[in-house]
Structures are given as structure tokens and as C-alpha cells.
C-alpha positions as CSV (number, residue, x, y, z in Angstrom):
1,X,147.6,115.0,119.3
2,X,150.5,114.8,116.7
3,X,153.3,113.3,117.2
4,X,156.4,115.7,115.7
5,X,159.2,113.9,114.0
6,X,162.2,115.5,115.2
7,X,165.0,115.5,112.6
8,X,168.1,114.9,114.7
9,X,170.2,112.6,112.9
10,X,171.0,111.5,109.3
11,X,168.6,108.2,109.5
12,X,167.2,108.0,106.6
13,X,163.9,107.3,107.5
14,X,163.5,110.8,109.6
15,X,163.6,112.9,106.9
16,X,160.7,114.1,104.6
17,X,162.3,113.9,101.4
18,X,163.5,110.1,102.4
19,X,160.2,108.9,103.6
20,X,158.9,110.4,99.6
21,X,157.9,114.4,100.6
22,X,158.4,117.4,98.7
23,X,156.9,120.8,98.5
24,X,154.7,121.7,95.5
25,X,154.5,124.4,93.9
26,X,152.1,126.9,94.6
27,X,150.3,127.0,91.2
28,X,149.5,123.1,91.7
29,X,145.8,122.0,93.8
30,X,145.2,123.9,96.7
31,X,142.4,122.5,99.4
32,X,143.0,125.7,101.3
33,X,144.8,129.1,102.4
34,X,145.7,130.0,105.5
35,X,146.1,133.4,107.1
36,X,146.7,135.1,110.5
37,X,144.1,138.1,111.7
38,X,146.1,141.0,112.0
39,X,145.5,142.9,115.6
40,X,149.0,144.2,116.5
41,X,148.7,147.8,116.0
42,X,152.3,148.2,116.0
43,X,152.7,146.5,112.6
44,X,150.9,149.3,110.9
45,X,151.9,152.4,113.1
46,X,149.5,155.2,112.6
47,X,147.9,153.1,110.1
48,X,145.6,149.8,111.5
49,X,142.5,150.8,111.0
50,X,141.7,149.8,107.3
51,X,144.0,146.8,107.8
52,X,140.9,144.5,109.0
53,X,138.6,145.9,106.3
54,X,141.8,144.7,103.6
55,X,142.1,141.2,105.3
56,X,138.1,141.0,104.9
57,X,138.6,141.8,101.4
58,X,141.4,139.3,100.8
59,X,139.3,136.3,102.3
60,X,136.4,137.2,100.3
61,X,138.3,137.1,97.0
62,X,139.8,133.8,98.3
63,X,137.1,132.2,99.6
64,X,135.4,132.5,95.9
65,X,138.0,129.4,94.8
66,X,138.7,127.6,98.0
67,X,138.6,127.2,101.9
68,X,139.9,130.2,103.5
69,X,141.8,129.1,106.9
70,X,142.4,131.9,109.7
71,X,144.9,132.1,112.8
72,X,142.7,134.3,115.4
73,X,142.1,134.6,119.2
74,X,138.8,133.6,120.2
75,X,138.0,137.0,121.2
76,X,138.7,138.8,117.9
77,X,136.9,136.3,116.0
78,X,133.4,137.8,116.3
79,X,134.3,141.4,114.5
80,X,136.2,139.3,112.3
81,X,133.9,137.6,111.1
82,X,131.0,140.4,110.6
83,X,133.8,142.1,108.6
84,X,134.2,139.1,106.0
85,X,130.7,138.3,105.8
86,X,130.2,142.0,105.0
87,X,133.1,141.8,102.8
88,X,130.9,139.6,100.9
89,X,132.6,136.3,101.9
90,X,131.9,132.6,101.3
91,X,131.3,131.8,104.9
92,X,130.9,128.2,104.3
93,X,134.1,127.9,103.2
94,X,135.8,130.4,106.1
95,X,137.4,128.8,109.4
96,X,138.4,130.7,112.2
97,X,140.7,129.0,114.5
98,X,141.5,129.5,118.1
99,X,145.5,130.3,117.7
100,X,146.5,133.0,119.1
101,X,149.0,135.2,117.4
102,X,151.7,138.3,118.1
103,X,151.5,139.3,114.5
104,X,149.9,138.6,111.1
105,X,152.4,137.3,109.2
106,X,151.0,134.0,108.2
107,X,153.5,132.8,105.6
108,X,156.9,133.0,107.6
109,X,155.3,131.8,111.0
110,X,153.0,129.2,109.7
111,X,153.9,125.7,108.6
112,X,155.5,124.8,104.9
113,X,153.5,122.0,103.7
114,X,154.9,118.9,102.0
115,X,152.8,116.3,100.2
116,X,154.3,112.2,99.7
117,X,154.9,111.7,96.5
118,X,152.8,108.5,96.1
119,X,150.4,108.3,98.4
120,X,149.2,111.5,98.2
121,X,149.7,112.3,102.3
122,X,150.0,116.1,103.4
123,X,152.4,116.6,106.1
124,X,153.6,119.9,107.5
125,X,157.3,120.9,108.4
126,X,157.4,123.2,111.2
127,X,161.0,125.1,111.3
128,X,162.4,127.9,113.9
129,X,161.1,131.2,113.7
130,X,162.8,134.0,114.9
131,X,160.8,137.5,113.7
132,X,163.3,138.3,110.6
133,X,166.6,138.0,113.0
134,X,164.6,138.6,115.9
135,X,163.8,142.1,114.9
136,X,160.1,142.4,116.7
137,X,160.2,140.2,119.8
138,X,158.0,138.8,121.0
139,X,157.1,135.9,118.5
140,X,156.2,133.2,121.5
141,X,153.0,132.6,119.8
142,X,153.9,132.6,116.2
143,X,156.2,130.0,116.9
144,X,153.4,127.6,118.1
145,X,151.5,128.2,114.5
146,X,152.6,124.7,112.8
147,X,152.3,122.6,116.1
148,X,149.1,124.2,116.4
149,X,147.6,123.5,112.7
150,X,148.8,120.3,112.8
151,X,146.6,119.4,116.0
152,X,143.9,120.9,114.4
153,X,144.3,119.0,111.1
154,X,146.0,115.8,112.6
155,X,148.0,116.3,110.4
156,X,152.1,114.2,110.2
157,X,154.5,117.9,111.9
158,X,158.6,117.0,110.6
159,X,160.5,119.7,112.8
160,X,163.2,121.5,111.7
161,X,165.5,123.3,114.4
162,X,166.9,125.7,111.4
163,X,165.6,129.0,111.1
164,X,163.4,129.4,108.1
165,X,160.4,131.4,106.8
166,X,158.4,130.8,104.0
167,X,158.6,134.4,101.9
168,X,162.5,133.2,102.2
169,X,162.2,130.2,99.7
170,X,160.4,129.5,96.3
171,X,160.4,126.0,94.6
172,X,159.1,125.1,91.1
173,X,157.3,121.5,92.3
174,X,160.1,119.8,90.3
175,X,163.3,119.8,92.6
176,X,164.6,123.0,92.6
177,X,164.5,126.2,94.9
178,X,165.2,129.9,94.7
179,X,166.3,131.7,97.2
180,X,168.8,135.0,98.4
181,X,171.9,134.8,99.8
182,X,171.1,138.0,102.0
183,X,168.4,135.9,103.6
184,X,169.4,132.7,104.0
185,X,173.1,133.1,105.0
186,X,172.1,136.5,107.6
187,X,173.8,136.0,110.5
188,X,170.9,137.0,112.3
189,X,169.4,133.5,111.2
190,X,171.3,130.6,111.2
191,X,175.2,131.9,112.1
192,X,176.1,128.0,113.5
193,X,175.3,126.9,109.5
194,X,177.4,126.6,107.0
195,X,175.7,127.3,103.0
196,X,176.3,124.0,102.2
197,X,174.4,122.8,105.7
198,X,171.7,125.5,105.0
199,X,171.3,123.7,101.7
200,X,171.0,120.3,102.8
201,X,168.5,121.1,105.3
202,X,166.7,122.5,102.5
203,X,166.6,119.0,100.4
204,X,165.9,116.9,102.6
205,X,163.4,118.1,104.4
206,X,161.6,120.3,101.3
207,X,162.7,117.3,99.0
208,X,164.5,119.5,96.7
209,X,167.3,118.4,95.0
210,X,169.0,122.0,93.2
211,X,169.5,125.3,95.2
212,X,169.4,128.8,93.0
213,X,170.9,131.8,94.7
214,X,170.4,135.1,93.9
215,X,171.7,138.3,96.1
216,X,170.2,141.0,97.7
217,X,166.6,141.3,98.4
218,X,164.8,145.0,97.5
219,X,164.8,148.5,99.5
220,X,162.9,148.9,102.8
221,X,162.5,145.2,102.8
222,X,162.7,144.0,106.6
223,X,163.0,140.4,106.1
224,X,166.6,140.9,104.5
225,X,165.8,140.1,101.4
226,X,163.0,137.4,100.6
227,X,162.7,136.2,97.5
228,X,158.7,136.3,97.1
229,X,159.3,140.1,96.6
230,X,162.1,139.8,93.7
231,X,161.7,136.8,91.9
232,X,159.0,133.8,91.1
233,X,158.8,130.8,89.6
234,X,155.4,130.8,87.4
235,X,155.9,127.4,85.3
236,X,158.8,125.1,86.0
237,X,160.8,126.5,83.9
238,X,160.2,129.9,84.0
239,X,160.8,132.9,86.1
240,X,159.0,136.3,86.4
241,X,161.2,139.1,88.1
242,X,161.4,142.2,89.2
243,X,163.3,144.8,87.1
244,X,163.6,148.8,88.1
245,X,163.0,151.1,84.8
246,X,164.8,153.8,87.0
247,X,168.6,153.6,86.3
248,X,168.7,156.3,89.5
249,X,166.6,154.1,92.1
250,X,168.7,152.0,94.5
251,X,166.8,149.0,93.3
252,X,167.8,149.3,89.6
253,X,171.7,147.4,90.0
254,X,170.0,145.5,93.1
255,X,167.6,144.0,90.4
256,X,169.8,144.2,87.7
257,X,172.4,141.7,89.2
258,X,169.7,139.0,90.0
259,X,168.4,139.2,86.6
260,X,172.0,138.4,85.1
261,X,172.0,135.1,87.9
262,X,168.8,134.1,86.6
263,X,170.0,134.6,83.1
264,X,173.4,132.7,84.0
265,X,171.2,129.7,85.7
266,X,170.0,126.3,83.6
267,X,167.8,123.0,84.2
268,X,167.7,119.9,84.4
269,X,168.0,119.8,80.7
270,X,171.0,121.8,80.3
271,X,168.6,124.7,78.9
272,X,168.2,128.2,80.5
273,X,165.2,129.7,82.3
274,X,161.8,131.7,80.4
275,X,162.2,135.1,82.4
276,X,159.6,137.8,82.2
277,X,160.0,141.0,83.4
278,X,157.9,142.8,85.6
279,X,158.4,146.5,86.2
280,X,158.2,147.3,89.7
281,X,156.2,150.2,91.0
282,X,156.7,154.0,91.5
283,X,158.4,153.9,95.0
284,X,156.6,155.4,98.0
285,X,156.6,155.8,101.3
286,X,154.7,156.0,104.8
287,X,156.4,158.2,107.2
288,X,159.1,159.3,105.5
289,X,160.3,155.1,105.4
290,X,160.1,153.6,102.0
291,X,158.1,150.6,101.9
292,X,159.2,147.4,99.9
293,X,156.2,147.4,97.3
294,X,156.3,144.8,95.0
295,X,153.9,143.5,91.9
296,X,155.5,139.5,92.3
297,X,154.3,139.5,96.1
298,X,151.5,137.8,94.3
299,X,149.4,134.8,95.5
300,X,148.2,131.8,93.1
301,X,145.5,130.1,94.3
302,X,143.2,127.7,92.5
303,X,141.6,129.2,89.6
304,X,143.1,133.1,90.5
305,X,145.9,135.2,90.6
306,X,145.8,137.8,93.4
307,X,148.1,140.7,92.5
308,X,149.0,143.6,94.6
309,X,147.4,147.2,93.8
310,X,149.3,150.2,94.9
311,X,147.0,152.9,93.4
312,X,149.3,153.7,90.6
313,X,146.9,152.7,87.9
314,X,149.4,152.4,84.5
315,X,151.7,150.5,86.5
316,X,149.1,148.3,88.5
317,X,147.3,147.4,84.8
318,X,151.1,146.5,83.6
319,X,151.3,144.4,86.2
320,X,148.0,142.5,85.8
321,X,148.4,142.1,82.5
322,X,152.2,140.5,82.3
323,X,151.5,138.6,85.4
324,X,147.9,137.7,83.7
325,X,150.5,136.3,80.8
326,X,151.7,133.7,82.9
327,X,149.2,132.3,84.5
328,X,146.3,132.7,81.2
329,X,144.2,129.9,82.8
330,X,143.5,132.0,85.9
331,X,141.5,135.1,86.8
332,X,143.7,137.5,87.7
333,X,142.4,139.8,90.4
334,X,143.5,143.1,91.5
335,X,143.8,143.4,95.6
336,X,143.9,147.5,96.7
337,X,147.4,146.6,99.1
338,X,148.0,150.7,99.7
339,X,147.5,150.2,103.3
340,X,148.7,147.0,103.9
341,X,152.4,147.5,102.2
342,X,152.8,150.0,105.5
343,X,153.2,146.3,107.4
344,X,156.5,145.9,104.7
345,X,154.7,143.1,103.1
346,X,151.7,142.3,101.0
347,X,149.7,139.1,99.7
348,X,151.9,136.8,99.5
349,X,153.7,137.2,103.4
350,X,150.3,137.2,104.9
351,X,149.3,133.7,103.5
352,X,150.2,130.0,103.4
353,X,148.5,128.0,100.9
354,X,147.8,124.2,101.8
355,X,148.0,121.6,99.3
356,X,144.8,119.3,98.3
């Protein structure tokens, strides 16, 4: 069993980015992806039943570059299981594991991995996780994620008491972070913090050394504002983010604002940031709720980009191909995410990629 390091005081030695950690970025070697096997039907009111059959979907693609990992009770994993291998998976590189979950959300409840600097050792950090500002209790279960993987894995677990989850923070593998000031400083997460505490939480155990802010996160987006579905990095120094064509949509000064911070921020160097623009999509809705659909909800895995579909066929080619522009070394794959945006997230929230 794995010993968590508990990050109570300012010894040196107890922090990640002291003992040589950092988070990479997401476009560097990945030895696997984790997800979490959606069963709660209340994520997808109405709407579950294709949810499985886009999960299968997602593993398959995955699973054709690297290990697919999977959060799921013992007794779903049986149908799971016939659904990816149906889905045309890569069984041999698909693991179920007995952790039991209240929801599917893989990439705020599941551990942010670090990897040491010289040595090459993965660790995981395993911070509080309260459901968005405890929005959807219960979240018992999704809580016990990191402890869990890192049993599994053996694996070094740093703890963080701080509420954090992982669509709330982006980092380009060099020392800096973006993030949104309507997540990170919501009352509903950390009120007992002060910015500048948030932020040094942030750097030592991430080993960052630069915060970015931007402001508000986009419409119908229950997680107050993540930044995986407004703005990523896509090269060190370089940005692609979200821009509304529609001068009348509620997104368009929402967007608009963050695009003049980015503009306004510089590097190391002194130099500003390469931004690309990516239109968002037409918005929709389930319900009569609008959903927060977004093309940058992306996930880069070895070898691929998997972009979010929304059956909106100009706008889903724009968005391949300007993503697809970024990332020309990759095979950018399209991922039908109709149903699964009803959940208010996509590709990117429902995975966790570990490094190799």
C-alpha cells in the first residue's frame, strides 16, 4: 500500500516541486489514459442510453495509440467490456479496475500526475474534490479515485487538502499555468484561501512557477468556468481559444475579454503568446438548458487528437482542421459527442492522461 505524503508544512522536502516534480503537458508521452464508466443515469437525464455505446467508442479510438485505463465496479465491467470489444477495441491494451464510482467524470476526480524531473519517477497528487462546489453530492467515492490508482499502480500519492479539479487548470510543461478566476477563486471551492495561497499551492505542488488568469468560463458550464472548455495551450508558447462569431450570443464578450488577457500576457522571454482562434459551435440545447459545447474540450494523446463532434458538419470540419493546424504531427480524429455534451462536458472532462 502507498504511503500519501501529506503536505502540511512549508518543509521543503514535502512538496513535489521541491523534491524535482512537475506536471507535463499533455501533448508530451503518454503510457496511458484513464477514464471512469459512466452508470449514473442522473448525469444524462432522459438521455443514458447511448452514453455506454459513446464511452465504447472513445476507448476504441484511444486504445489504437496507447493503454486505455477504466474506473468501474466489478459488476458493470462485464457489459462494459462486450461494448468496447464490439466497439472494435484493442483489448490488450484495455484495463478495467475495481473502483467504484458516483459519476463519470474522470478528469476532475482522478489524480493529476507529476513526473521528477531527473529521474524520470511518476507520482500522482491527489487534491480535495468537492462535485463543482458540491453541486451533486454524493462524491464519497470519487474522492477515493487517486488513493485508489495509486494502490493499484504503487505509485508515490502527494495530498493536497485544497480543492482542485483537473478541467480547472492547464500547464504548457514549461512552468506556467492557465486558469479562470471564476473557478479557482469560487467561494464554493476554497473560500479559507486567499489568490495568492491558491497560487502557491499550485507551484509547489504542480511545479509551476507562473500563474495566467483569465475570467469567466462559457454558458451552461457547471463547473464555473474551467478552462479546458475556453482556452488551451497547444505548444509552449501558444494558445488556441475559443472566440463566438455571434456578436448577439452571451458568449461573444465572455470570450472576447479572455482573448484580450491572452493577448495582454508574455513569456519567459518577454515575447507574447501564438493564439489561434477557434470558432465555437452553433449553441444548442437538451431540455430547454443550453449545454456548454465546446471544439477545445479536446484530448491529445500519443500520436491523435480527439476532437469533439456536435453534428454541425461546417463547423465540426472548421474545427478539425484549425485544431489539426496545431497539432500537424497527429491524426486528428472526429468523436460524435451529441449525446455526451447533455452530461455538460465532453472528451476532455471524462479523461486523465498518465505520463510514460
Amino acid at each position: 500500500m502507498t504511503k500519501p505524503i501529506k503536505m502540511k508544512t512549508k518543509a521543503k522536502h514535502e512538496t513535489p516541486a521541491a523534491e524535482g516534480f512537475r506536471m507535463p503537458a499533455e501533448w508530451e508521452p503518454q503510457v496511458a489514459v484513464w477514464l471512469s464508466w459512466p452508470h449514473n443515469y442522473k448525469t444524462w437525464p432522459g438521455h443514458f442510453r447511448p452514453i455506454p455505446y459513446v464511452y465504447a467508442e472513445i476507448v476504441k479510438q484511444i486504445s489504437r495509440f496507447e493503454e486505455v485505463r477504466i474506473n468501474c465496479a466489478k459488476p458493470l465491467q462485464a457489459r462494459a467490456k462486450r461494448l468496447c470489444k464490439k466497439a472494435g477495441a484493442e483489448m490488450s491494451r484495455v484495463t478495467f479496475y475495481d473502483h467504484p464510482t458516483n459519476d463519470a467524470w474522470c478528469r476532475d476526480h482522478g489524480p493529476i500526475f507529476v513526473k521528477h524531473a531527473k529521474t524520470g519517477e511518476v507520482a500522482l497528487t491527489d487534491w480535495h474534490y468537492n462535485a463543482w462546489g458540491d453541486k451533486y453530492p454524493p462524491y464519497d467515492l470519487d474522492n477515493k479515485i487517486p488513493a485508489s490508482v495509486a494502490r493499484q499502480l504503487k505509485l508515490r500519492r502527494f495530498v493536497n487538502d485544497m480543492v482542485l479539479e483537473g478541467g480547472s487548470i492547464e500547464v504548457n510543461g514549461r512552468g506556467v499555468l492557465l486558469t479562470s478566476e471564476q473557478c479557482l477563486l469560487n467561494e464554493n471551492r476554497n473560500p479559507h484561501l486567499s489568490k495568492a495561497q491558491i497560487e502557491r499551492n499550485l507551484k509547489d505542488t504542480l511545479g509551476v512557477k507562473k500563474i495566467l488568469w483569465v475570467g469567466d468560463g462559457i454558458i451552461g458550464d457547471d463547473t464555473d468556468g474551467h478552462i479546458d472548455d475556453i482556452t488551451r495551450f497547444y505548444k509552449p508558447d501558444g494558445f488556441i481559444t475559443c472566440v463566438e462569431p455571434n456578436k448577439r450570443d452571451a458568449n461573444y464578450g465572455i470570450l472576447a475579454e479572455n482573448l484580450q488577457r491572452l493577448r495582454g500576457f508574455r513569456t519567459a522571454r518577454g515575447k507574447g503568446y501564438d493564439i489561434v482562434e477557434l470558432p465555437m459551435p452553433r449553441p444548442f440545447a437538451f431540455q430547454g438548458q443550453r449545454v456548454p459545447a465546446s471544439y477545445v474540450n479536446y484530448l491529445v494523446i500519443n500520436g491523435a487528437v480527439l476532437v469533439p463532434q456536435f453534428r454541425q458538419p461546417k463547423r465540426d470540419e472548421a474545427a478539425r482542421e484549425i485544431i489539426g493546424s496545431c497539432f500537424p504531427d497527429r491524426e486528428i480524429v472526429g468523436i460524435d459527442c451529441f449525446d455526451l455534451i447533455w452530461g455538460l462536458g465532453t472528451l476532455h472532462c471524462i479523461s486523465q492522461q498518465q505520463p510514460a
